[in-house]
Structures are given as C-alpha cells and as structure tokens.
DOLOTI-569162 format. One record per residue (C-alpha): residue in one letter; y negated, z, x. Coordinates in steps of 0.5 Angstrom, whole numbers, padded with zeros to 4 digits, always signed. Layout:
N
AYZX;...
***
This chain:
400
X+0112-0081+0062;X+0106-0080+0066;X+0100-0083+0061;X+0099-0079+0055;X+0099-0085+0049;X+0099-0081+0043;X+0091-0078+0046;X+0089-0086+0046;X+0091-0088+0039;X+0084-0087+0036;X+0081-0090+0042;X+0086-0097+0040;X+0085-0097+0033;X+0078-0098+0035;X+0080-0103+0040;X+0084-0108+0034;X+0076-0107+0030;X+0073-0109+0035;X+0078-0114+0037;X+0078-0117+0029;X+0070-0118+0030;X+0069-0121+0035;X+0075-0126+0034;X+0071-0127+0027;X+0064-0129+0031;X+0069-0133+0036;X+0072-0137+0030;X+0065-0138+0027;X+0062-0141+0034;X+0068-0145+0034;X+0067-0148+0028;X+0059-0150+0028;X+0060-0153+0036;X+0067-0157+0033;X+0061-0160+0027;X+0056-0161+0033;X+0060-0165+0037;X+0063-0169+0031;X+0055-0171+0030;X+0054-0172+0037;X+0060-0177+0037;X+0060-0182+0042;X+0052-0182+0043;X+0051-0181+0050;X+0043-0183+0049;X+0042-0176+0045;X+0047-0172+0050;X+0041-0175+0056;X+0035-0175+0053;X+0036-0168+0051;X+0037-0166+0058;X+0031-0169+0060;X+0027-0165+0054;X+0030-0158+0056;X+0027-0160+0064;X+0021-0163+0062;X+0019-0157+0057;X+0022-0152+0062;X+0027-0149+0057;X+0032-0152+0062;X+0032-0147+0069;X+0035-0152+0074;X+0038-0147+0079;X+0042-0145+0072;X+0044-0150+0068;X+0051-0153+0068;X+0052-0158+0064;X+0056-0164+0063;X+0054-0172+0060;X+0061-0177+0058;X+0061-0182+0064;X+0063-0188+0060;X+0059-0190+0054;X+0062-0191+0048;X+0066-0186+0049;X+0067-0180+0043;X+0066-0172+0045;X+0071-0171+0039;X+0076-0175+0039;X+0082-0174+0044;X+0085-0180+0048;X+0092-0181+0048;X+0096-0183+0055;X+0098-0190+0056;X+0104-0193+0054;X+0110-0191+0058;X+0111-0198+0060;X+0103-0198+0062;X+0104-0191+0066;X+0105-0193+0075;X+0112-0194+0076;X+0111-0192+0083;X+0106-0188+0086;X+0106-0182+0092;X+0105-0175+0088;X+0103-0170+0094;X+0102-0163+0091;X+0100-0156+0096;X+0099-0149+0094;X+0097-0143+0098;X+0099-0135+0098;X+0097-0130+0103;X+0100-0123+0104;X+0093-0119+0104;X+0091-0113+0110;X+0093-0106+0109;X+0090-0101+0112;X+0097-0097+0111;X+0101-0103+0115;X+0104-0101+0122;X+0098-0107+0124;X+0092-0110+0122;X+0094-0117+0120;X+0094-0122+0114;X+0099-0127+0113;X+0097-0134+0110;X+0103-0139+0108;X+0101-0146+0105;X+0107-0150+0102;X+0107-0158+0101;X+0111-0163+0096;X+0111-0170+0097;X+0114-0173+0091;X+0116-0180+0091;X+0116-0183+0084;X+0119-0189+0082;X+0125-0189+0089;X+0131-0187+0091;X+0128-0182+0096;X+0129-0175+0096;X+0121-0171+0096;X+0120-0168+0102;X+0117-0161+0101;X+0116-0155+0107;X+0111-0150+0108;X+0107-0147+0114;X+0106-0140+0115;X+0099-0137+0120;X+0099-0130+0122;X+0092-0127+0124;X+0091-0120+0127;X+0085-0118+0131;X+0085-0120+0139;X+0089-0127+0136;X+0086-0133+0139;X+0082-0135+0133;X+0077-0129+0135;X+0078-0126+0128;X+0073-0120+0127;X+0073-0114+0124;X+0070-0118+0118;X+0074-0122+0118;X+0080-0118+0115;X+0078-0116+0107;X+0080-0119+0102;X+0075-0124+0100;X+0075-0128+0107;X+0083-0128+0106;X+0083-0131+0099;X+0076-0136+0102;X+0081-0138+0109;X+0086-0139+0103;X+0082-0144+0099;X+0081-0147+0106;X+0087-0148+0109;X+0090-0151+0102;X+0085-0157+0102;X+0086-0158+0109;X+0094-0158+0108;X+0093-0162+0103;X+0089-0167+0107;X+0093-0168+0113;X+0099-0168+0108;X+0095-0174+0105;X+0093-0178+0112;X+0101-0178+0113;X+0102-0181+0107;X+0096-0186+0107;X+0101-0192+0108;X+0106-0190+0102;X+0107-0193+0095;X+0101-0193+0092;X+0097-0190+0088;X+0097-0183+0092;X+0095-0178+0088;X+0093-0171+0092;X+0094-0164+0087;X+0092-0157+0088;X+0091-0152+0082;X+0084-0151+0084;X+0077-0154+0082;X+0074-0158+0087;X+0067-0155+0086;X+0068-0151+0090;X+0064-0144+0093;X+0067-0138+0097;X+0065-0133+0092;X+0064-0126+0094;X+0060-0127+0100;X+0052-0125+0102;X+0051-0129+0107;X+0048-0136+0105;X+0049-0140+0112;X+0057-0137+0112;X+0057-0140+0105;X+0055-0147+0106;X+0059-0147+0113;X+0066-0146+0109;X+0063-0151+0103;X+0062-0156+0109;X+0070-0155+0112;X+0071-0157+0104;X+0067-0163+0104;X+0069-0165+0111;X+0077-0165+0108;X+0075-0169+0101;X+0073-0175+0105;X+0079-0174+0110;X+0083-0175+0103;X+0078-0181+0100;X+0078-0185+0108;X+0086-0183+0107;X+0087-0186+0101;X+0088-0181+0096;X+0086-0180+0089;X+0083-0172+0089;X+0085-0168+0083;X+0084-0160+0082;X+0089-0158+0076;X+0086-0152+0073;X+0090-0149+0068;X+0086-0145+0062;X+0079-0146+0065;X+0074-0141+0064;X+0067-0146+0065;X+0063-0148+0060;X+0059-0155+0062;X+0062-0158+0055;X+0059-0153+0050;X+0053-0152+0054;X+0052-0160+0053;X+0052-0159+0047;X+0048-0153+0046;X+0043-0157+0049;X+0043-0163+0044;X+0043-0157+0038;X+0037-0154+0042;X+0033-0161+0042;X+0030-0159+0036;X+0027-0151+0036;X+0022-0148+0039;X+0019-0148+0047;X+0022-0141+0047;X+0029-0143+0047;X+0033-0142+0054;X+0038-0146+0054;X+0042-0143+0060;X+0044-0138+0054;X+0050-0141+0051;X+0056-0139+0045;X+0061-0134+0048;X+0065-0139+0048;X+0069-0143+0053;X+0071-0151+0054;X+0078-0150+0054;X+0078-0146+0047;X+0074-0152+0044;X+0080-0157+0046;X+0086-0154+0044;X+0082-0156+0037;X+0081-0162+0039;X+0086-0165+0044;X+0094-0166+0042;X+0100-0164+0046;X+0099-0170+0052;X+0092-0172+0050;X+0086-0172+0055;X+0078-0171+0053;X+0073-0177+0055;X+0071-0176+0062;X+0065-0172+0064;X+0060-0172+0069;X+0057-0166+0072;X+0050-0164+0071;X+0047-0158+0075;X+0041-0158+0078;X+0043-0151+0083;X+0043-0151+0091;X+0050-0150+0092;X+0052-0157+0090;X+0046-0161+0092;X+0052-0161+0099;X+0056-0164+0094;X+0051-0170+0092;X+0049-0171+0099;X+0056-0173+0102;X+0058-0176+0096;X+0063-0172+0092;X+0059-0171+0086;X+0064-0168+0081;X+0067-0171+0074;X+0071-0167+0070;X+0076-0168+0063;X+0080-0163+0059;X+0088-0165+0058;X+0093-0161+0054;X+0099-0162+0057;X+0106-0164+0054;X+0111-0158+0051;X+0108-0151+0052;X+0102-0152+0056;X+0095-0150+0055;X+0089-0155+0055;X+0086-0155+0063;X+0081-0158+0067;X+0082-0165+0071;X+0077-0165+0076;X+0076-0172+0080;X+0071-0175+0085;X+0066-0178+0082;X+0067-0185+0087;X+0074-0184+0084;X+0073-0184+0077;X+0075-0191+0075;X+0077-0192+0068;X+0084-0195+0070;X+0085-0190+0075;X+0084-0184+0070;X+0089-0187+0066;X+0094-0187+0073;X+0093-0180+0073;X+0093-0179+0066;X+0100-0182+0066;X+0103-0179+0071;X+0100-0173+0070;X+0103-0173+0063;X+0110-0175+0066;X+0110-0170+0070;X+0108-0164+0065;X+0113-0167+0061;X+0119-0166+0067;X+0117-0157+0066;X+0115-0156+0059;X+0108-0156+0060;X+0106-0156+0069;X+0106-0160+0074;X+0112-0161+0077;X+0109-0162+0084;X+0105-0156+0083;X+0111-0151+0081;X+0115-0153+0087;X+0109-0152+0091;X+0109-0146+0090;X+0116-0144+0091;X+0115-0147+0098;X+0108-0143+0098;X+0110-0137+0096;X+0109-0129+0100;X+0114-0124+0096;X+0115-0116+0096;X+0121-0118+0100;X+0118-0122+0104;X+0112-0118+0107;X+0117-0111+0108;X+0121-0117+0113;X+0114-0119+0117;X+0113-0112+0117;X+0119-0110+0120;X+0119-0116+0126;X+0112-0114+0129;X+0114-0106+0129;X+0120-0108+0133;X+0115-0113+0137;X+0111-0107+0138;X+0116-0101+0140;X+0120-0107+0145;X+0113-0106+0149;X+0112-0099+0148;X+0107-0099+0142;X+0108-0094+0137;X+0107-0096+0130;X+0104-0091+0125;X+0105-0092+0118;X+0101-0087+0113;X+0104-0081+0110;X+0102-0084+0103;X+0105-0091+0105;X+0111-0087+0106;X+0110-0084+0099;X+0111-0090+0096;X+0116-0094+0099;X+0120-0086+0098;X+0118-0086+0090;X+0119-0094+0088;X+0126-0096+0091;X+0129-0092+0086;X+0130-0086+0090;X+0127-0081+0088;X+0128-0074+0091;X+0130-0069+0085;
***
C-alpha cells in the first residue's frame, strides 16, 4: 500500500469535528433563510424596494452583486409548483439535446493536439419516429488551418472552445429542426450566463461571449426554446435576495455582497418535491460581463426544479424573451417526463453524451493512428520516458 493511513488517523478524526460544526452552522443558516422566505412570501414589492435601498446607500457594490427578483407577480418564493397535468403536458414537441467532450493535450503525447467530440440527439416526443442522434469530432494540432497557436493548446482554452462548440452545435441542430413539431426545445447541461473563466484577457473574453450570444439568437430566430440544465448548481441569486430583504433593516455598514455559505440548490431540496419547479426568477446583476447579454437582449431568468426519481434539485436556465408563463409549464412537463424516463436526468442529455463522450480507449486509439501517419511519412514519434512508465505500470503488467 503506498499511502500510509494509519499516520492520517489523527488528522481524519479532526476532520469529522470539524465536519459536524460546520454542517451544524450549515443547518442553522438554513433554517433562518427558510423563515425569510416563508415572511417574504409572495411580496415581490419587498424583494425590489430592498434592492434599491441597498444601491441607493452604497451597501450593494454593483460590480458584485448577484441577485434575483420573482418575474411573475404574485408568486411565492417558498412554495414549490407542481408540473402540469399529464393531460395538460405537450404531447408532441421536438426535444434537441447536445454534449461536448474533449480529449486535452499532453506534452507526453506523440504530437501536440486536442481532440473536441460534440455529440447530438433530436428526439421526437409524441411520433412514431426514431431519434436521430450523431456526433461530430475536430482535431487541432499546431500548423492546422484553424491558425491554432501555442496558446491555444492549455487546458482553459480547450475547455472554453468546448463550451463554444456545444452551443454552436446545438444551434445548427436547431435551424434544421426549425421546421419540426413544435414546441422545439434545445438542451445543454450548462448555464446560459455564460463567461470563459480562467482568461486574463478581457477583449478574448468578451469575444468568446459574443460567439455565445451570436448562437442564442440563431436558436431564438430558429425557433427554439434555449434551456441550460445545470445539475447541483453552486450559485446563490436566491439566498442572496433574500439576505437582501433581511439586511433592508440594518445598519449603512452592512455589505450585502457578503452572504450565508449556503447555496440555492441546498435551500430547495427543503422546499421543492421530487417533480416540483420553484417560481421563476430573473437575474439581478449590475457587473460588466452581462451588460453583453442586456444589450443583445438575452437577459437571463432562471428556476429550481427537483426532478422525478433520484435527482437532485437543478437550475433551469431560460432566456428572458422566453420566459412566458405557458411556456415554462411546456418545459416544466417535458422536462418532468423525460427525468422520469431515467430516474432523475434528462433522457436526451444522457444520450448526448453517449454520442459526446472521449474515453481512455479512445485517445490510445487516436494516438496510434497519427504515430502510423507520422512514420508513413518518416516522422518519428517520441513518447516520454515517463509516459511509458505509466502505460507499463497501469495495464496490469507490472515487472516483478
């Protein structure tokens, strides 16, 4: 055994104190946000006149603050919706789903490359038709002719040209579709606010944002309706709002960027049932990343939904123009239905990423087809001494 457990006992059984205080300042926090929102009710006057207080008397930085506010009056943040009716759910509708994977560079690898697969499904809900599912793969290498620079091969531009190449899939799976059953309904398992993180340069950043909003509006002109499926989100508008509406009563001092480490998702596995959905929100943020998204009119909003079966509570993201009330209760039946089908996750989108996915087996295979590319021309690949290590040590024939 190579790690020594037995010199960590100490150390673990600090680690279970330590654990059991924090999950007991966890539920306390928990509990007073669930008595907030239970006194915030359906009072959506409160939840906006106590974001204006805290800009008005500076206690909201703008650059900071990410909040949210109910889009339909009259709705309760504490209560939990219920899908519609069988009977009352699309009984057809055109379900497009798209996932990416990647297969990242190496400087162990015979030639630098990275591998980008996107993987499709259009499923065809209420006819006698078989989904049409494929998947697309792309290969970069320096010298290719997409100009690709040294730069261009770390991991964060990989994963950044990954995000791109799932929306701009899904986009051109939605314009051939644009003439299907209606309602179209285009998924990805990633939120739609988007921003590359891990670059330092702004104008690159803004550039990728922009390719992003160009492929929403191809999706909107298309006719679809955009959903970003995130499962166990980490983001806190919610919490945030209502730290907000609890603040409107303290002192000038109070910066309300600073909230309770606890996040939306946690607050609605309290609230929600297994199929129900929350109110639907809209975004509140003042920063410069989304004022992109205000000027081309893809303002955000956003509701929790706690799937049928083992799911766990996610975040639906919608487009604001979007966001009718009977279109959300379209979604939130299909949505339902097709949890329902695998025990808690979109159908499409585990099928999407069958198609998507890059395996171990995979890569090994790439790899051997441009080493024999390569000594067909009289290129010799070189392998690291280390990589070879590795591929000796993890097949299961280890030397004696």
């Amino acid at each position: 055994m190579a790690v020594q457990f037995d010199k960590l006992r100490d150390t673990i059984k600090k680690l279970g104190e330590v654990a059991a205080e924090r999950q007991k300042q966890f539920d306390d926090q928990l509990a007073d946000l669930l008595n907030l929102l239970a006194a915030i009710g359906d009072n959506r006057a409160l939840i906006t006149e106590s974001i204006q207080h805290g800009k008005d008397n500076g206690r909201i930085e703008k650059r900071d603050y990410r909040g949210a506010v109910p889009l339909f009056p009259g709705d309760a943040v504490d209560e939990g919706i219920n899908a519609p009716d069988v009977a009352d759910r699309p009984q057809q509708a055109t379900i497009i789903a798209v996932d990416g994977s990647q297969a990242v560079p190496s400087r162990h690898d015979v030639y630098q490359y990275y591998l980008l697969n996107a993987g499709w499904i259009v499923y065809h809900l209420g006819r006698d038709v078989a989904p049409d599912s494929d998947s697309e793969p792309y290969l970069y290498y320096p010298g290719d002719t997409q100009n690709s620079q040294d730069s261009d091969f770390q991991y964060v531009h990989v994963s950044i040209e990954r995000d791109m190449l799932e929306i701009k899939t899904l986009a051109r799976q939605t314009f051939e579709q644009r003439t299907a059953v209606a309602p179209i309904l285009s998924i990805m398992d990633q939120r739609l606010q988007y921003w590359p993180i891990g670059l330092n340069d702004g104008a690159q950043s803004t550039r990728y944002m922009r390719r992003w909003l160009d492929e929403m509006e191809t999706i909107k002109r298309a006719g679809g309706l955009l959903i970003g499926y995130i499962e166990r989100p980490e983001t806190g508008a919610v919490v945030t709002m209502a730290h907000t509406v609890e603040a409107k009563d303290y002192g000038g001092d109070k910066n309300l960027n600073d909230r309770p480490n606890v996040s939306d998702a946690a607050l609605f596995r309290r609230i929600l049932q297994p199929g129900q959905r929350s109110c639907v929100y809209e975004v509140v943020n003042d920063a410069a990343q989304y004022e992109p998204f205000r000027e081309a009119n893809q303002e955000i909003c956003f509701f929790y939904f706690h799937p049928p079966g083992n799911g766990d509570v996610t975040r639906i993201d919608i487009p604001k123009w979007a966001a009718e009330p009977e279109v959300i209760e379209q979604i939130h039946g299909i949505l339902y239905d097709q949890c329902a089908k695998l025990g808690g996750y979109p159908y499409v989108l585990t099928r999407a990423d069958e198609q998507a996915v890059v395996s171990h087996d995979d890569k090994a295979f790439l790899e051997s087809m441009i080493m024999r590319e390569m000594l067909k021309l009289g290129v010799k690949p070189r392998t690291t001494a280390k990589q070879r290590g590795k591929e000796l040590t993890r097949s299961g024939r280890r030397r004696r």
